[in-house]
Residue frames relative to the residue before (quaternion, step in Angstrom):
aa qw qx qy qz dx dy dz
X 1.0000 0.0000 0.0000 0.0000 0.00 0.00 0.00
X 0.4933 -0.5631 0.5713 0.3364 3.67 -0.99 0.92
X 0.9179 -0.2258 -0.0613 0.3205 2.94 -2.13 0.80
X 0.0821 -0.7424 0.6647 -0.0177 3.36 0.55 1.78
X 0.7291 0.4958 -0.3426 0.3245 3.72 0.33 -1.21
X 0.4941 0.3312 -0.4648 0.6558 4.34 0.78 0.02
X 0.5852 0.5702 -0.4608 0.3466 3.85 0.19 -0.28
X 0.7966 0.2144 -0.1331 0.5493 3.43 0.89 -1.34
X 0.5679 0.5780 -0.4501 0.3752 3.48 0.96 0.15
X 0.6497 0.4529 -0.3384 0.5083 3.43 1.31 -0.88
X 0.5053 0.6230 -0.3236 0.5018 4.26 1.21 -0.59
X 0.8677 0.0495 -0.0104 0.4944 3.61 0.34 -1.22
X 0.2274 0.8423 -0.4566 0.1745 3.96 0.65 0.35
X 0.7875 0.3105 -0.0826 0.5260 3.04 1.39 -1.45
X 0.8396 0.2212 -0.3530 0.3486 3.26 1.34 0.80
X 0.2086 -0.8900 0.3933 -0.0991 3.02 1.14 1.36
X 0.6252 0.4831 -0.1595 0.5918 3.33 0.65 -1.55
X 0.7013 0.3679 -0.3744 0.4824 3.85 0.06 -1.24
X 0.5241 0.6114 -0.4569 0.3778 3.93 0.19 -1.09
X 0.4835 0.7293 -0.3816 0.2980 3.30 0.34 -1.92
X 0.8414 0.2036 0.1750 0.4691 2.29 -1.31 -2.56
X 0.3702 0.4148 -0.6453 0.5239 4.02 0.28 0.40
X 0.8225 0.3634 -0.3351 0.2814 3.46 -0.69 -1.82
X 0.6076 0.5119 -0.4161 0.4423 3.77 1.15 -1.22
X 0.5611 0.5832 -0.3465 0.4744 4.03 0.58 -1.01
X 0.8143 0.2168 -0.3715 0.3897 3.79 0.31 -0.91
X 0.6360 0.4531 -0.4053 0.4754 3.76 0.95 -0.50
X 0.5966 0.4933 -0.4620 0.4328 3.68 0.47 -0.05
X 0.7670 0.3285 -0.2112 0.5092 3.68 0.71 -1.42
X 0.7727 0.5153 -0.0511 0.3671 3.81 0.91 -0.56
X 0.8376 0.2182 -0.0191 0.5005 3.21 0.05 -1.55
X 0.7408 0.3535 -0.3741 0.4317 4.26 0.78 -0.55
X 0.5676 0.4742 -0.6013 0.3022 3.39 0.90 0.83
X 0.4863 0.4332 -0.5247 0.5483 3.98 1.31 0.81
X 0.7955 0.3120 -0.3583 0.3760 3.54 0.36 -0.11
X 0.3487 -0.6958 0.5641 0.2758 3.82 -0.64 0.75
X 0.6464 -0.5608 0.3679 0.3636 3.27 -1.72 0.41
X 0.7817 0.3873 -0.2617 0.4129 3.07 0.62 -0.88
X 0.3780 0.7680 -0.3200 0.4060 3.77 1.26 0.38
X 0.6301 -0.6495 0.3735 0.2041 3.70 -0.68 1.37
X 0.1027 0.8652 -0.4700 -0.1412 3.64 -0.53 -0.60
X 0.4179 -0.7050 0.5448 0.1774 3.31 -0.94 1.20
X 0.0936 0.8533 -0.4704 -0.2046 3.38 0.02 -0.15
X 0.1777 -0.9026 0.3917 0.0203 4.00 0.41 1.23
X 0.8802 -0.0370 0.1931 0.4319 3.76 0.17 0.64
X 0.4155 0.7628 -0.3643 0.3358 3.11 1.58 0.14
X 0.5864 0.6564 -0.4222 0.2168 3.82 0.41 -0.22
X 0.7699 0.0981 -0.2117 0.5940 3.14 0.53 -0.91
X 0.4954 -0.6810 0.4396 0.3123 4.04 1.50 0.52
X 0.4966 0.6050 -0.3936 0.4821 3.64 1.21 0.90
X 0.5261 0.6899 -0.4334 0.2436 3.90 -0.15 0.69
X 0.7793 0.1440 -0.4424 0.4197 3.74 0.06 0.26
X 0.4791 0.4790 -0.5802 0.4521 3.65 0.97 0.49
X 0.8077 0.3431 -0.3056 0.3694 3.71 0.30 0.16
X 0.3527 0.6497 -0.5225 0.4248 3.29 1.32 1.38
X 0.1399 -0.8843 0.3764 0.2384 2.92 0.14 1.14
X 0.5331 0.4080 -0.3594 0.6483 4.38 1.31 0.75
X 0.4765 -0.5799 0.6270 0.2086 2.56 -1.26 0.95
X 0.5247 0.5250 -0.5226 0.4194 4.04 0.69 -0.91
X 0.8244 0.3584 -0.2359 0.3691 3.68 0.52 -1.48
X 0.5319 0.4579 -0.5337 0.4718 3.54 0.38 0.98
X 0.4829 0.5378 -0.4085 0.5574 3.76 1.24 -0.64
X 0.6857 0.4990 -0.3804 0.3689 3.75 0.52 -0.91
X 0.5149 0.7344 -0.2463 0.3673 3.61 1.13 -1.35
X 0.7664 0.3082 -0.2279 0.5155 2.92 0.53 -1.94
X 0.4141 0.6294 -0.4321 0.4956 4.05 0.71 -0.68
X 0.7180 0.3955 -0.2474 0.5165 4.02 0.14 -1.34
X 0.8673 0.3376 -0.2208 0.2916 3.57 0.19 -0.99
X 0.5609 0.5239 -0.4078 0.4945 2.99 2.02 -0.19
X 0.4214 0.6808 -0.3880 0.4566 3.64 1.43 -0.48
X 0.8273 0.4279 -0.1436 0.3345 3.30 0.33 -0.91
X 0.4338 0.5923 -0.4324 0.5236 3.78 1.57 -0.68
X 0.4411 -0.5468 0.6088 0.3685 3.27 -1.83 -0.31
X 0.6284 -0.3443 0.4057 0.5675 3.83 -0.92 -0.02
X 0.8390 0.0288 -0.1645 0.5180 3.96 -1.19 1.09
X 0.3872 0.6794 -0.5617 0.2702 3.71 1.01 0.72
X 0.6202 -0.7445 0.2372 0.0697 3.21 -1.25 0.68
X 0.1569 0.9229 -0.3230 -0.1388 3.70 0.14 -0.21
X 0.2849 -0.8043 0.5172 0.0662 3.30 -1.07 0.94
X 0.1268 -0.7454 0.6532 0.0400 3.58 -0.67 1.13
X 0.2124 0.6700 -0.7058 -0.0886 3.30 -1.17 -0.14
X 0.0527 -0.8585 0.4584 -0.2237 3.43 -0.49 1.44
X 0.4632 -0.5580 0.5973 0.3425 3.89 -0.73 0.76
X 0.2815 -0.6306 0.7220 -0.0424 3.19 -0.77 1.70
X 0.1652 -0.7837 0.5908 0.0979 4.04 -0.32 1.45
X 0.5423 0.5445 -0.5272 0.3626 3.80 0.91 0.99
X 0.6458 0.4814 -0.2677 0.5287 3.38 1.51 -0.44
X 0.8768 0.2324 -0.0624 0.4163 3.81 0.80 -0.80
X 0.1812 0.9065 -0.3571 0.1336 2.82 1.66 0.74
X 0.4980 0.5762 -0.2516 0.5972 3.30 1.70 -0.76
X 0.7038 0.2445 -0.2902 0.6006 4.17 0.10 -0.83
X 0.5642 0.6082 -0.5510 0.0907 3.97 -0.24 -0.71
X 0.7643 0.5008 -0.1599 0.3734 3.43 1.21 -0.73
X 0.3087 0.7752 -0.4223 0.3540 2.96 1.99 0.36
X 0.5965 0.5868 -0.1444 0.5282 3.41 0.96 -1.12
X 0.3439 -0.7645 0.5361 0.0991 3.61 -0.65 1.19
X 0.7516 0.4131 -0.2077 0.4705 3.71 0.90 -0.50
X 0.1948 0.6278 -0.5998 0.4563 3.82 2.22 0.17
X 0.2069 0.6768 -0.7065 -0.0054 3.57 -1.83 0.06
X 0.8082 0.2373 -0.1077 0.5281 3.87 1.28 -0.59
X 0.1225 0.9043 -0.3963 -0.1010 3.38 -0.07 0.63
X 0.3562 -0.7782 0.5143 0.0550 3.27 -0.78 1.08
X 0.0209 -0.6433 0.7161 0.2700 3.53 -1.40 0.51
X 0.7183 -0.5896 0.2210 0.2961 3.17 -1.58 -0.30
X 0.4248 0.5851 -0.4580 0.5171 3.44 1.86 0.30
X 0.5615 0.4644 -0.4929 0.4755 3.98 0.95 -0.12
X 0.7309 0.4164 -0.3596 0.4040 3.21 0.37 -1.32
X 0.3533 0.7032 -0.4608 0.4102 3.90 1.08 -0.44
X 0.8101 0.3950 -0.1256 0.4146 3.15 -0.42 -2.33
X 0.7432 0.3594 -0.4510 0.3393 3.71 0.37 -0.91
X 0.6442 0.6110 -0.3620 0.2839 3.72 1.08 -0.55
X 0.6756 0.5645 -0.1834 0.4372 3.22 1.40 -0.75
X 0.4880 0.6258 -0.2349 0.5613 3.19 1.82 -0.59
X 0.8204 0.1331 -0.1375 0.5388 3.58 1.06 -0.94
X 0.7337 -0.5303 0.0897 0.4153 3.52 0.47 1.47
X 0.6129 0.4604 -0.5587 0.3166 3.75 0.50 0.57
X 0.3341 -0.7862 0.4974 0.1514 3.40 -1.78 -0.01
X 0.5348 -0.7283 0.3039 0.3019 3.00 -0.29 1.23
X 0.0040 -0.7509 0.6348 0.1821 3.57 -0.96 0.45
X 0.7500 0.2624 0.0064 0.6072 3.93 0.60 -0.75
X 0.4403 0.6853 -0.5733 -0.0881 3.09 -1.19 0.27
X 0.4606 -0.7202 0.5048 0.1198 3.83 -0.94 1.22
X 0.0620 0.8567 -0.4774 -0.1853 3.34 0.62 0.72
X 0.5431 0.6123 0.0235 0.5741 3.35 1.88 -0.10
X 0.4985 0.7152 -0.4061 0.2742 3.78 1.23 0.69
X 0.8252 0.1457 -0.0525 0.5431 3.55 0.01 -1.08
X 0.4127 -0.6522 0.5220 0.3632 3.43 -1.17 -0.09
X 0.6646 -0.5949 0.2373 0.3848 3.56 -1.06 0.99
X 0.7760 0.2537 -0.0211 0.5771 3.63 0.69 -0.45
X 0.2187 -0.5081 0.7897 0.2652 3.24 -2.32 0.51
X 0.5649 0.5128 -0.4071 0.5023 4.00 0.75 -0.12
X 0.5672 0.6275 -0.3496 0.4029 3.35 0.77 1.42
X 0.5143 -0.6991 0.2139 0.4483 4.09 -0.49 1.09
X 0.5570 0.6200 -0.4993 0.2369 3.68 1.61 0.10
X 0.7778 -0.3673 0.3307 0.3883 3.80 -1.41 -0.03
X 0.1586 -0.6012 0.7330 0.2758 3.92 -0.51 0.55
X 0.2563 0.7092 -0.6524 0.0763 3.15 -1.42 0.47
X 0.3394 -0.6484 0.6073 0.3091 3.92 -0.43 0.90
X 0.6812 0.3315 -0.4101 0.5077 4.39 0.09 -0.90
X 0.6822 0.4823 -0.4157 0.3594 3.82 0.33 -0.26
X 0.5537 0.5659 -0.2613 0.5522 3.65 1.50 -1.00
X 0.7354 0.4111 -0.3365 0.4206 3.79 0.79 -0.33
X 0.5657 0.6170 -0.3080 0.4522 3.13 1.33 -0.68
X 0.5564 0.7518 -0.1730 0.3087 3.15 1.10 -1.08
X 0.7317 0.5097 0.0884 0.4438 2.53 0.77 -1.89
X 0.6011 0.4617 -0.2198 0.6141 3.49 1.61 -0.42
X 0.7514 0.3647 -0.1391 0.5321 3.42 0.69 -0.61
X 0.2628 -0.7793 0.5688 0.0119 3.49 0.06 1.66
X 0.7584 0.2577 -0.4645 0.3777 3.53 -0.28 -0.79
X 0.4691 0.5779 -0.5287 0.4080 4.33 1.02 0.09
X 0.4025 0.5937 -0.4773 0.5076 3.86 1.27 -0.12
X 0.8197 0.4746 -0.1841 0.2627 3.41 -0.09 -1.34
X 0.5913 0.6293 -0.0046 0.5043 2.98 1.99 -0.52
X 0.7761 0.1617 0.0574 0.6067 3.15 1.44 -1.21
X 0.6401 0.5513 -0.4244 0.3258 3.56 1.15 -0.51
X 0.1716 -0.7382 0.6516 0.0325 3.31 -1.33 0.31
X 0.4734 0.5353 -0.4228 0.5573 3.83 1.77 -0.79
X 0.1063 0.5478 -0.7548 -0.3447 3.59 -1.48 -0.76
X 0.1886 -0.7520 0.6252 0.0897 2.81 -1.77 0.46
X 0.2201 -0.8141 0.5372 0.0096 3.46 -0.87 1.67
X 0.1739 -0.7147 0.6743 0.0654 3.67 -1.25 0.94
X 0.0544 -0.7375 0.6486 -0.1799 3.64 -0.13 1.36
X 0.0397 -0.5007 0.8587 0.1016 3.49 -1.89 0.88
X 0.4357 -0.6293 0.6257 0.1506 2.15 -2.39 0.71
X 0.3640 -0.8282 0.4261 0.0004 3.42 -1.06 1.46
């Protein structure tokens, strides 16, 4: 998509700092118990945490996964965490650069279709946005995070842990 970067610069400028220590908070409290220490990392699209809603073909996300399963080692791992469009179907379109939306029984079927296996999946994890009327707060984001059934309540992300097989 053309001038994606003034897109996310004008979206996330004023919270740089929050983004940060959000992203450090969820891979510290969250995500590095799927990833061991001593374990490689791919790291796909992860900055501004925007990338298979903005494929704008469905063929060329089939390709992705195909590339990224290409790339793991045999039992390598993957993490999605993705606007699940059953939960935020109402905010997804807030976002000018949304174009494909996905829930997580698609994003399911297309992985399994192209050799990975599901181990986890949250169809139900984060909430779709920090551009939302709840509280930023880093001691509230930990709390969160500890308290699964507040997932089920608030999420709108799902989030899928898949090996590749």
């Amino acid at each position: 998509m053309e001038n994606l970067k003034q897109i996310y610069q004008k979206r996330f400028d004023n919270e740089i700092y929050f983004r940060q220590k959000m992203w450090k908070i969820l891979c510290n409290n969250f995500f590095q118990k799927y990833v061991p220490k001593i374990s490689i990392v791919l790291d796909i699209a992860c900055g501004y945490c925007e990338f298979l809603n903005n494929i704008n073909a469905k063929k060329k996300i089939i390709e992705t996964i195909k590339e990224i399963r290409r790339a793991l080692k045999k039992n390598g791992k993957l993490l999605i965490l993705q606007p699940n469009i059953r939960y935020c179907y109402k905010d997804y379109w807030m976002f000018f650069d949304h174009i494909t939306p996905i829930d997580d029984r698609a994003l399911i079927e297309v992985l399994e279709i192209n050799g990975f296996k599901i181990i986890e999946c949250k169809s139900k994890f984060l909430p779709f946005t920090t551009k939302s009327r709840y509280p930023k707060s880093f001691f509230l984001l930990k709390i969160y995070l500890s308290i699964p059934i507040l997932h089920k309540i608030f999420g709108q992300q799902s989030f899928i842990y898949a090996e590749k097989i």
